[in-house]
C-alpha positions, 0 to 999 in steps of 0.5 A: 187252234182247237174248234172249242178255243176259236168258239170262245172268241166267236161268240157274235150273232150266227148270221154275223159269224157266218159273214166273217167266215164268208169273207175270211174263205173268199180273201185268203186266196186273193190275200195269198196271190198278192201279197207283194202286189202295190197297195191299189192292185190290193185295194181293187181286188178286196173290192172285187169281192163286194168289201166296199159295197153298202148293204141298203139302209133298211137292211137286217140280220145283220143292218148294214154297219154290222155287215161292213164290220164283219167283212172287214173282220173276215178278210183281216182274219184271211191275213190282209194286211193291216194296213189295207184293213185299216184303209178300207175301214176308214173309207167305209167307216169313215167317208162311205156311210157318212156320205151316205146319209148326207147324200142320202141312198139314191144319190149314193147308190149312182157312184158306183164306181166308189164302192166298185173300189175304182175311185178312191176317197180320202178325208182332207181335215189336217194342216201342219199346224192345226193339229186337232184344232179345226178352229186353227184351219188356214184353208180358205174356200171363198164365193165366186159367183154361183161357186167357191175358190179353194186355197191351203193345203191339208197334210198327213191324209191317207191315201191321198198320193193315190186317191181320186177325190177328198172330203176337204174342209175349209173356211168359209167366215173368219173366227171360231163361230161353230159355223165358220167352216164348210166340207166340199166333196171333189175330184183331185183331177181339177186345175189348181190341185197338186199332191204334195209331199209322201210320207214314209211311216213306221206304222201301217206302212203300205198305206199312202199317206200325203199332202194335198195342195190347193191354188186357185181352185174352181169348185162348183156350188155342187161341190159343197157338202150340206150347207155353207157353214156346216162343215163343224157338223159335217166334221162332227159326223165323219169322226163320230162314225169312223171312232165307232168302228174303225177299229174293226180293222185290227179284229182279225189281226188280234184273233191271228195274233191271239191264235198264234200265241196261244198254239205257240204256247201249247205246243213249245216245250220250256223247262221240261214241260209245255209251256201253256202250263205255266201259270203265268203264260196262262195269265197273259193268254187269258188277258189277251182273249179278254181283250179280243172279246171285249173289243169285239163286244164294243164294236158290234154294239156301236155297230148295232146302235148305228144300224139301229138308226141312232144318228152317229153325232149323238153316239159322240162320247159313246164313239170315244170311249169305244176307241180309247178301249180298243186302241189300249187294249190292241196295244196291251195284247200286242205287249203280251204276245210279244212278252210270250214270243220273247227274242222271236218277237224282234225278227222278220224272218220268224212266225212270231215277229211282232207289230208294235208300232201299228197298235201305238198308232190306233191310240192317235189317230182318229183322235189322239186318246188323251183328247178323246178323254178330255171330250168324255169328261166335258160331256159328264159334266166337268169344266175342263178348259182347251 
């Protein structure tokens, strides 16, 4: 793709531009020599070049979130897979920064071996048949002495066949009190703990995705996240961040798919002219880069406020909104390319194959868009019932 094509897609901060093009040169080697490794031999070397590492707090040009985003932009422009991109945002955004500031910066900076990418998160807040309801969570984790007992299980988690310790939330008190909840941070290694069931998805294929099992498991009181009673607020926290810029994961995956078309489009000859010049390809061209633009203008704004020091609970609807537009018009640009790709679209063995069901999935998880909309308009003001 021409230098002049690629600066209208990068118009961010020159220091933030700079990162992306940084990470982009130091993965696609390492991209190149895995690409068939498992996904833990992947995840381990994105994490030998610093992609996990936190900048500190009171880190500028760029803050720390920005500086995660950019990252995370970078190797997806190297040609990661999407599903590793997806993976590393979710713990960054999703479980890192979050813990962060529970924990606050010195605690976080003695587990090394997290952001060293040797001990995996994941996030334990699902069960079969809560749905997105966490008021309907079976989960139970009682008081034992100076501890807890943990019982249930949590289902459809990323990574959890391979990860090393979770985020679970439990029940604490009985009813739908906002304080009948509590988040518990542990090693997956105690007794009592089994991995249950993998599942094979269609979508973001190479990530793991499992249960956790738990029977009679002895959680010390260190073991819980904030106070008894706050995992609703903890809960609260972890989606506002991971809505605000967990779609910085599929970045550098449009850009490829956006350069893709577009020299495809220059250079295909179609009813004895290039094919870029018909008014209708350029039409779908166009839309698509005003899908990349907007969704990265999003982003990096969500990711400034963040870095700004704007608690994440308190961007809650601004979170929502930043998602739904970047999931749908993830999908809307997939849509085009594969409109412009025609049959080539559909075959694996050709350059313009086509993921369709990865951009479909950004419009569920983190919250399925339907009730992230409902949220919105609660919060402007209307009485929408559950």
């Amino acid at each position: 793709m021409r230098a002049a094509a690629t600066a209208v897609l990068r118009t961010g901060a020159p220091h933030t531009e700079e990162i992306v093009d940084t990470y982009r040169d130091l993965a696609a080697p390492v991209v190149a020599r895995l690409a068939d490794a498992d996904f833990l031999t992947q995840w381990r070397a994105m994490a030998d070049l610093g992609v996990l590492r936190l900048a500190a707090p009171d880190a500028t040009a760029p803050g720390p979130v920005t500086r995660s985003l950019a990252v995370i932009e970078g190797i997806g422009l190297a040609g990661a897979d999407p599903g590793l991109c997806y993976a590393l945002a979710s713990q960054l955004f999703g479980m890192q920064f979050p813990l962060r500031d529970a924990v606050g910066d010195g605690a976080w900076r003695a587990v090394e071996e997290v952001q060293q990418g040797r001990v995996l998160l994941c996030h334990a807040l699902t069960e079969r048949g809560g749905g997105s309801d966490p008021f309907s969570m079976e989960t139970r984790a009682r008081r034992e002495g100076d501890g807890f007992v943990l019982d249930g299980a949590k289902t459809f988690i990323t990574a959890a066949p391979v990860a090393d310790r979770a985020i679970v939330f439990a029940r604490t008190a009985e009813g739908r009190s906002p304080f009948a909840l509590s988040a518990f941070l542990l090693p997956l290694d105690l007794p009592g703990i089994r991995r249950g069931e993998s599942f094979t998805k269609t979508a973001l294929p190479t990530v793991p995705m499992g249960e956790l099992l738990f029977e009679g498991v002895r959680l010390p009181a260190g073991a819980l996240l904030g106070d008894e009673g706050s995992g609703l607020a903890v809960m609260a926290s972890t989606t506002a961040w991971e809505r605000s810029v967990i779609l910085g994961y599929a970045l550098g995956p449009i850009q490829r798919l956006v350069t893709r078309t577009v020299d495809w489009a220059a250079d295909r000859d179609h009813f004895g002219r290039r094919m870029g010049a018909s008014h209708q390809v350029a039409g779908r061209v166009s839309d698509m880069a005003m899908a990349l633009h907007r969704s990265r203008v999003q982003l990096y704004a969500m990711a400034a406020r963040l870095d700004a020091g704007v608690p994440a609970r308190q961007l809650a609807a601004e979170a929502a909104l930043t998602k739904i537009s970047v999931s749908e018009d993830y999908v809307r640009l997939t849509e085009h390319a594969t409109a412009l790709a025609g049959v080539r679209a559909f075959l694996p063995g050709f350059d313009l194959a086509a993921d369709l069901a990865g951009p479909m999935a950004a419009l569920t998880y983190a919250g399925p868009n339907d009730l992230l909309r409902v949220g919105v308009a609660r919060q402007l003001g209307l009485p929408v019932e559950n």
